[in-house]
N, C-alpha and C positions, 0 to 999 in steps of 0.2 A: 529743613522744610521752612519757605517763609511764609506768612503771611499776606506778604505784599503778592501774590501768586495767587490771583483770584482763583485756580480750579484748587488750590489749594488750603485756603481760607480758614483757619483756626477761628473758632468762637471765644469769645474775652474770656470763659472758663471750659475751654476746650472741648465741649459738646453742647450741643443747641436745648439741648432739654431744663440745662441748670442757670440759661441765659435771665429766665423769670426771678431766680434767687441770686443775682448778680448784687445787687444793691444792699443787700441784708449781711449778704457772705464780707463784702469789701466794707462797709460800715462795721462790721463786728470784731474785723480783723486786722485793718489798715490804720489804726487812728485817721479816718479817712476824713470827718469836719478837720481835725485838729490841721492836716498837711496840705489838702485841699487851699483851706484857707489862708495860710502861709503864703503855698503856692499864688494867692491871687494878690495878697500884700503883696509880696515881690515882684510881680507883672507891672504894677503904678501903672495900671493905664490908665490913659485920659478921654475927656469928652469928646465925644467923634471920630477915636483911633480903631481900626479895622481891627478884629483879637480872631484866630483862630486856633480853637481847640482841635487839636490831632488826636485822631480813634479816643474817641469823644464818650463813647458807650453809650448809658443812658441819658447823659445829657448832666449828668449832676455837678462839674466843674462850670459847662459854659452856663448852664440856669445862674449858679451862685455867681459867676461872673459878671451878668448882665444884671444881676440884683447889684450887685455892690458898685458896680457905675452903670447905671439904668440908659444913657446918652452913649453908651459903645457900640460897635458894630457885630453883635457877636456870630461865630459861624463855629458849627459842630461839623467832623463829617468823621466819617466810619466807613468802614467796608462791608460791614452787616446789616443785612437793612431792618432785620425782626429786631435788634436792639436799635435801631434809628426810630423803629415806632413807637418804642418804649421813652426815647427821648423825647421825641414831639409831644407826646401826650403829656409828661412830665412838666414840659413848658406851659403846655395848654395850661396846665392844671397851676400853675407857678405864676401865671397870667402877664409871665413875659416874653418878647417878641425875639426868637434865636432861630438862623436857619440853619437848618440839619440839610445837609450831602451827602451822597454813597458815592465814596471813593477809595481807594487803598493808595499807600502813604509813600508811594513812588512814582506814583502819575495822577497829581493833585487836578485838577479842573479851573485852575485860580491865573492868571497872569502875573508873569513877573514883576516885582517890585509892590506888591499887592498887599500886604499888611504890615501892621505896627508892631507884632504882639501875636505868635507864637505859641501856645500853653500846652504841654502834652502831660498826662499821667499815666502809671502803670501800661504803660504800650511798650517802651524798647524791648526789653527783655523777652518780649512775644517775639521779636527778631534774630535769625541769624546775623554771623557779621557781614557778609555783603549785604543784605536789605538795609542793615542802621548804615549805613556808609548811603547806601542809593535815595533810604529817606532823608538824611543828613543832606544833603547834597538838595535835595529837591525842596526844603527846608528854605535852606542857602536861597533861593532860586525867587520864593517868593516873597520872603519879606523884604521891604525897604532897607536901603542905604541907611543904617543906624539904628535899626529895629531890632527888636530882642527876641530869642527863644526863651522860655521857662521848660522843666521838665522837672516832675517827680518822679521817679522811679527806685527801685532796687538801688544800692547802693551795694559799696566797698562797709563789712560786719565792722563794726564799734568795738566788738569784743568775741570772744570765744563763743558765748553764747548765742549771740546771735549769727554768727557764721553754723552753729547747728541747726538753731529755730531754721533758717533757709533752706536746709536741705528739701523741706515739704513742697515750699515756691518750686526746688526746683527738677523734683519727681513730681509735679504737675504739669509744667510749663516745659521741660527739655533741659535738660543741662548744659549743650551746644548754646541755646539762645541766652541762659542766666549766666553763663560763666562769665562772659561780659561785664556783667552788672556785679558781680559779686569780685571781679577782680579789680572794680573799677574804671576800667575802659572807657565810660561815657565820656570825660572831657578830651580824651584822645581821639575819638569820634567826632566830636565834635570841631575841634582844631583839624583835623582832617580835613573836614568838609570848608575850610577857609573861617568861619568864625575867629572871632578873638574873643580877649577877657572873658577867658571860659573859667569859670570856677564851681565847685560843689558849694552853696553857700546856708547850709543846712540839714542835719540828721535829726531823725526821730525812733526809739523802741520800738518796736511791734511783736506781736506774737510769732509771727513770720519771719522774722529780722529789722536789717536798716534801710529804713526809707532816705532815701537820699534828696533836695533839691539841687539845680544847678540853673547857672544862668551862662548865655552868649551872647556873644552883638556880632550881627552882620558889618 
């Protein structure tokens, strides 16, 4: 089942009711400031460069985004729109300026050649392997000639351990959609879709397992 299949539409924690306890669950569980922030060191974007955050949630990457270079262009967009509300109001309250979109992550709204800067977290792994192939591709499609993706997600386990802590991600999320992630697949996906200088350029513990970052360039 994908995601990108609007009558089909999984919620960031699989039912719409525990959408409100999103931010508390992923904060307590994900080292989510610690990788988060990493994730946005690694982007170096600069003053006036376009960044779009992919299924975006509550907004809590692209807010910290547009705090840490206040002069960027930031854009959220989601397929959910009750967690897009939960963004906006987040910004309101953050008293910074980020446009939120309802979109799913194979038929973005954006023109080719459109942004600097890429950032997605905790979203592949919600995918079968044709949707990360269709978003990879559609990805590809919008960013500029030289521009980058960033991604946190699931990774390839560290150790024994953490290949069991995962088992929980992935009796939540699907097995079909995390095996990917747990066999490490993202940079094959990703080279797939024509990127280069694809690498995993960082891990982290978690209760859950390994958080993986990675980076590509169009």
């Amino acid at each position: 089942m994908s995601p990108t299949e609007k009558s089909e539409y999984i919620p960031a924690l699989r039912v719409n009711w525990l959408t409100p306890y999103y931010d508390s669950i992923v904060a307590a569980t994900t080292r989510e400031r610690t990788f988060k922030h990493a994730l946005i060191r690694q982007t170096s974007v600069g003053a006036g460069e376009r960044v779009l955050d992919l299924a975006c949630g509550t907004g809590t990457l692209a807010v910290w985004l547009k705090q840490a270079v206040p002069t960027a262009l930031v854009t959220g967009v989601d397929g959910d729109q009750a967690i897009l509300s939960i963004a906006r109001n987040k910004a309101r309250s953050a008293n910074v300026t980020v446009q939120f979109d309802h979109a799913l992550s194979d038929n973005l709204p954006y023109p080719d050649a459109y942004f600097d800067r890429i950032v997605s977290s905790l979203f592949f792994h919600h995918l079968n392997w044709e949707a990360k192939e269709r978003t990879a591709f559609e990805l590809f499609r919008i960013l500029k000639p030289g521009a980058e993706l960033h991604v946190a997600d699931w990774g390839y386990p560290k150790n024994p351990l953490m290949r069991c802590l995962f088992y929980s991600i992935q009796l939540l999320d699907g097995f079909e959609n995390t095996g990917d992630n747990v066999a490490g697949r993202l940079p094959e996906l990703f080279r797939s879709a024509h990127f280069s200088e694809v690498k995993q350029t960082q891990t982290f513990s978690t209760i859950f397992g390994t958080m993986a970052l990675y980076k590509a360039v169009k």
